[in-house]
C-alpha positions as CSV (number, residue, x, y, z in Angstrom):
1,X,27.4,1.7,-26.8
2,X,27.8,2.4,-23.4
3,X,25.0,1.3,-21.0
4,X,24.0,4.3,-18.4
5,X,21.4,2.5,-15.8
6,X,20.8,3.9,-12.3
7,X,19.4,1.5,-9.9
8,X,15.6,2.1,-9.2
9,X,13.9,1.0,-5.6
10,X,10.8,-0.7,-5.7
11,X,8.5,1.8,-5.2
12,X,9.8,3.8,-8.3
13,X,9.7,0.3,-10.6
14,X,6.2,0.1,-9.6
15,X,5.1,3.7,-10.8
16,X,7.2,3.5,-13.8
17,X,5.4,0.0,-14.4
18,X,2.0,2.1,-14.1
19,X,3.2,4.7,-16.3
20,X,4.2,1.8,-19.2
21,X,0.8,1.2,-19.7
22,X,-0.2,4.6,-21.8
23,X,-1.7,6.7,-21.7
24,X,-0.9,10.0,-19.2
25,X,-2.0,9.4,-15.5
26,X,-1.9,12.0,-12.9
27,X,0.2,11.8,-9.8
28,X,-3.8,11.5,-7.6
29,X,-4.4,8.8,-9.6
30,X,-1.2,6.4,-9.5
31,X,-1.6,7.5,-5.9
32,X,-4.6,5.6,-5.9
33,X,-4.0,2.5,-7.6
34,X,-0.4,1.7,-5.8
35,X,-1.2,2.9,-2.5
36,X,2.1,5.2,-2.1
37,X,1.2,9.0,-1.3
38,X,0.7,11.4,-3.9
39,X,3.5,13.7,-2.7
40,X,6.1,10.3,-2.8
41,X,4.5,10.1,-6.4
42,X,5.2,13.7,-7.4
43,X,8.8,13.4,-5.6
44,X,9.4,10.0,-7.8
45,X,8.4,11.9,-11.0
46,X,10.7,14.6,-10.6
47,X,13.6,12.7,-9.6
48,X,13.0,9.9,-12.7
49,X,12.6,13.5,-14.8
50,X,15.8,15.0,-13.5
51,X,17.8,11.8,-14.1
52,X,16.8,11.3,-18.0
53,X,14.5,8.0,-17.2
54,X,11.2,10.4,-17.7
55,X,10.7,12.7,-20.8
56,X,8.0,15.6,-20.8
57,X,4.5,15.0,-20.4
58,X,4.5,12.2,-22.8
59,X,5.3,9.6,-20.4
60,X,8.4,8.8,-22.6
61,X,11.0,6.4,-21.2
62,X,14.8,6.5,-21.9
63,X,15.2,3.0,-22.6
64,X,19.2,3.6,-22.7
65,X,18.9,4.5,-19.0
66,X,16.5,1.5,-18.1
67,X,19.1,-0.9,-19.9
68,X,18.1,-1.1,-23.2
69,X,21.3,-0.8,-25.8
70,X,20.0,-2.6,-29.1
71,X,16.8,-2.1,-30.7
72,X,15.9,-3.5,-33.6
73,X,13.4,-3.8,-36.4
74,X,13.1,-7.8,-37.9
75,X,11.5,-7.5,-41.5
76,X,10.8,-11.2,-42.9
77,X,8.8,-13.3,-45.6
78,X,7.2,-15.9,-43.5
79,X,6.3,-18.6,-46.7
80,X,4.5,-21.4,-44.2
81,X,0.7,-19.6,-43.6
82,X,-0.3,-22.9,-44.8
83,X,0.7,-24.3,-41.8
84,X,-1.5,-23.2,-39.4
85,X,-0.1,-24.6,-36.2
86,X,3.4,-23.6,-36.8
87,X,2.8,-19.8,-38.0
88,X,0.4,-19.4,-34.2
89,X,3.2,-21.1,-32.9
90,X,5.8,-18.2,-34.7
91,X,3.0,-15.5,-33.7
92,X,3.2,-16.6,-30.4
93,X,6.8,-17.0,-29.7
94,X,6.9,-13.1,-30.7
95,X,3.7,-11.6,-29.0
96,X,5.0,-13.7,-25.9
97,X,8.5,-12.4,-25.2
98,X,8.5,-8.9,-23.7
99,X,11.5,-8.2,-26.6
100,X,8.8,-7.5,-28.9
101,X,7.3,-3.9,-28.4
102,X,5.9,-3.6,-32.1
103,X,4.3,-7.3,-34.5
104,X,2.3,-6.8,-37.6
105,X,1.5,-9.0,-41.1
106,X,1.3,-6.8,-43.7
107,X,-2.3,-7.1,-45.4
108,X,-1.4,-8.0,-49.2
109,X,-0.3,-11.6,-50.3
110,X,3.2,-12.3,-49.7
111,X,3.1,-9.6,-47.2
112,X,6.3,-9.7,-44.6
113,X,5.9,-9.6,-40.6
114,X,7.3,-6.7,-38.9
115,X,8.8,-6.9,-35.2
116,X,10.3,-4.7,-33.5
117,X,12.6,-5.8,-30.5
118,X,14.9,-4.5,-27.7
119,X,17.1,-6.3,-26.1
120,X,19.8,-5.0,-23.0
121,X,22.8,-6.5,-25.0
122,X,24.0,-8.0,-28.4
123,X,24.2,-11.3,-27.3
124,X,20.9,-11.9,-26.2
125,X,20.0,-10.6,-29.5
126,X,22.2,-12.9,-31.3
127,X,20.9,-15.8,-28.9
128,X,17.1,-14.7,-30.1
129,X,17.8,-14.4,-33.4
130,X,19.4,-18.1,-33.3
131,X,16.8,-19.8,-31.6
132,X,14.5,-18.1,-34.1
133,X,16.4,-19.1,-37.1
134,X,16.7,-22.7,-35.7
135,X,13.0,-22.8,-35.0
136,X,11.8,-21.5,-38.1
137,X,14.6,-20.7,-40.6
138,X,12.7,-23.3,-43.2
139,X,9.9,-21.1,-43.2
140,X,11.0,-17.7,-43.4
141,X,12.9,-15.8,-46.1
142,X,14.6,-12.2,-47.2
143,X,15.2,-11.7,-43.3
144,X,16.3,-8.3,-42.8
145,X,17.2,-6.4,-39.2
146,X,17.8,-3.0,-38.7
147,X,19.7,-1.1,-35.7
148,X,17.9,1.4,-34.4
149,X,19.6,3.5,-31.6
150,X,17.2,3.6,-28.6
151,X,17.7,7.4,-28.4
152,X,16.0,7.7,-31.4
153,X,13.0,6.1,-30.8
154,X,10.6,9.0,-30.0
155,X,7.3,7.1,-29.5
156,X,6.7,3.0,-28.9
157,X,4.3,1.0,-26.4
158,X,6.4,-1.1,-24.2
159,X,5.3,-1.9,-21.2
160,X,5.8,-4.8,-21.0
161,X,9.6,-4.2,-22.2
162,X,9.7,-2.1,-19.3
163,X,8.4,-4.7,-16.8
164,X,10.9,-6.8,-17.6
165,X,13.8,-4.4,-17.4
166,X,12.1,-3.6,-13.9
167,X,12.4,-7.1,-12.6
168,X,8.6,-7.9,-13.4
169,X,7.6,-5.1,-10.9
C-alpha cells in the first residue's frame, strides 16, 4: 500500500488536533481556542479539504494521507480475569497507546476484547503484536486480527491516533 502524506505546518496540526476531538466546531470557535484568526482557520479548512486530509462536514480524516497504512481489528479470549493486576495491566497497555482508537469486553462470560488499531507501517504492527504476545500470550487465546483498509473506515474516534501522527501537536 502506498503511503500518500503531505507535510502539514504547525498551525494546521494544531487545528486538525482540535478537530480530532468530535464533535463539529466552527471556524469562530477554533479561532477562539487556538488563537490563529478565523480567516487562517477557514483558509486551513479548505486547503486540508482540497488535499483529501478533510472529508465533508463530518470532520472525517483520511488517515491514508496522515500516514496511516494498516488498520486493524484484534479479536481475543483473554482467560486470566482472575488475575486482577495483570488484566488492568493488559487494559492499560491498550487504552494507553494512541494505536488503539476502538477497546471493549464483551458483556457475557467468556466474552472476547475487541481493539481496534492503526499503525503507519507493518512492522510496527508486527513489533506490537510481539510485545503483546510476549507480555500476555499465556493469558489470551483464539487471537484473531483483521486488515481493514483505512479508506474504508467511514466513522472512528481517534484523536488521539491523530495526535500522534501530528507529532503530539
Amino acid at each position: 500500500m502506498e503511503q500518500n502524506s503531505i507535510k502539514l505546518t504547525a498551525k494546521e496540526k494544531q487545528f486538525l488536533t482540535i478537530l480530532s476531538k468530535g464533535g463539529i466546531k466552527r471556524d469562530s470557535d477554533i479561532a477562539k481556542e487556538t488563537g490563529i484568526s478565523k480567516p487562517m482557520i477557514s483558509y486551513m479548512r479548505a486547503k486540508l479539504e482540497r488535499a483529501g486530509i478533510l472529508t465533508g462536514n463530518t470532520q472525517a480524516f483520511d488517515l491514508e494521507k496522515l500516514g496511516v497504512c494498516f488498520y486493524f481489528v484484534l479479536v481475543f479470549q483473554w482467560n486470566a480475569f482472575a488475575d486482577k493486576k495483570l488484566t488492568k495491566k493488559m487494559e492499560d497497555d491498550f487504552t494507553s497507546t494512541p494505536h488503539t482508537t476502538y477497546f471493549a469486553e464483551g458483556s457475557s462470560p467468556n466474552s472476547k476484547y475487541i481493539a481496534k488499531m492503526a499503525f503507519p507501517d507493518f512492522e510496527e504492527y508486527n513489533d506490537f503484536l510481539a510485545e503483546f504476545r510476549r507480555k500476555y500470550g499465556k493469558s489470551i487465546s483464539g487471537l484473531e486480527s483483521f486488515f481493514i483498509q483505512p479508506k474504508r473506515i467511514l466513522k472512528e474516534g481517534y484523536g488521539d491516533l491523530v495526535k500522534m501522527l501530528l507529532g503530539g501537536a
